[in-house]
C-alpha positions in Angstrom: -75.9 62.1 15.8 -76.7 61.4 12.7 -80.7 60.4 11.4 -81.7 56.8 10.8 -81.6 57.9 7.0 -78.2 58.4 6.8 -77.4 55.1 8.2 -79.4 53.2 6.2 -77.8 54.5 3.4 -74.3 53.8 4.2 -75.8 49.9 5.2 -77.0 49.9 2.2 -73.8 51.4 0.2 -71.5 49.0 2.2 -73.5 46.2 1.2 -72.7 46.8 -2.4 -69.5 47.4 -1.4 -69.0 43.9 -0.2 -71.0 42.4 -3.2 -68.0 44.2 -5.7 -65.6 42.8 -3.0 -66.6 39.2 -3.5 -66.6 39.7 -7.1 -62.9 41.3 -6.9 -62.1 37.7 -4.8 -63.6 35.8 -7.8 -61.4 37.6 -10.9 -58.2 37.1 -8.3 -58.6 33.5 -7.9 -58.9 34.0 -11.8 -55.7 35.2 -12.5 -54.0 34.0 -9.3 -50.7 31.5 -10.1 -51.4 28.1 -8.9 -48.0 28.2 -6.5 -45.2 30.2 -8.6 -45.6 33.8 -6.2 -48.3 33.2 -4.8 -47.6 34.9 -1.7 -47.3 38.4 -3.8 -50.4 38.2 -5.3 -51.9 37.6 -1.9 -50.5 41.0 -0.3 -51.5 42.6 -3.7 -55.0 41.6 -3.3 -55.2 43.2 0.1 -53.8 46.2 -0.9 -56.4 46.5 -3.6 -59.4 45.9 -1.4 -57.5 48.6 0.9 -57.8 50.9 -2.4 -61.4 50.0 -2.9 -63.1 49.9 0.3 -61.0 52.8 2.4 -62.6 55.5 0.0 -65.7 54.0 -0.3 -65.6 54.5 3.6 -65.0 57.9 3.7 -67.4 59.1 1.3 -70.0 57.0 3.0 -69.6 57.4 6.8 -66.4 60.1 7.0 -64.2 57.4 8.0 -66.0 56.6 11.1 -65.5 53.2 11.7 -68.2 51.1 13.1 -69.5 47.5 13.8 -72.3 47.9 11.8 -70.7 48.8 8.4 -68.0 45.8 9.2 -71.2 43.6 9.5 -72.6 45.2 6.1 -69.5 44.4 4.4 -69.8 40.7 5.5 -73.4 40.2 4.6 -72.4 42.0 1.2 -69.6 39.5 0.6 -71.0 36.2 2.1 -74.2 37.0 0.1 -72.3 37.3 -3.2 -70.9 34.2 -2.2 -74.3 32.4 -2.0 -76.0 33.7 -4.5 -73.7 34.8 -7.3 -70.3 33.1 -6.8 -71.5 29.8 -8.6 -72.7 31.4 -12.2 -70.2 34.1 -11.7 -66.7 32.4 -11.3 -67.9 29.8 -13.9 -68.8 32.7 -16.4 -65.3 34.1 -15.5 -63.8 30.5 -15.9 -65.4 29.8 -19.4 -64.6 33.4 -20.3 -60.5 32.6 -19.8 -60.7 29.4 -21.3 -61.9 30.8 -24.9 -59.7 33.7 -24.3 -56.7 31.8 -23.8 -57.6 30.2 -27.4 -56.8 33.7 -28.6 -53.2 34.4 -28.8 -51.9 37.4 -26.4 -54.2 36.9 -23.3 -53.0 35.9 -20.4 
């Protein structure tokens, strides 16, 4: 069994983890189409958190999967969501807008 050390650690890792998670759900509702395949970028998303998180799993815990580091990745994500979903997504929001003045993005 492993210390207290090393779980802390991958609480704390996972945590961060979920913070980058809820940021990743900001920039796609960014880019996502309003209804034109809409269903597409939806399965793309998840494979994309499946890219992120999966490795982030195994270098952290060995691929051990346990309640506690599904509850760190919640706390991570509804804590972005709190705290830094607001100024974020209307950062990202004012950053498209003066970007799409420009001609060749998005």
């Amino acid at each position: 069994m492993a210390g207290i050390d090393w779980q802390l650690s991958t609480i704390a890792i996972l945590f961060l983890t979920g913070l980058g998670w809820g940021f990743f759900y900001d920039l796609f509702l960014l880019i996502k189409p309003a209804r034109r395949q809409a269903h597409f970028f939806d399965f793309l998303f998840w494979i994309i958190s499946l890219l992120f998180i999966v490795p982030v799993i195994f270098f952290t815990n060995w691929g051990e999967l346990r309640f506690y580091l599904w509850i760190s990745l919640l706390v991570g994500v509804g804590c972005y969501r709190a705290v830094f979903h607001a100024p974020v997504y209307g950062f990202l929001k004012m950053s498209k807008r003066k970007l799409k003045r420009r001609r060749g993005f998005f």
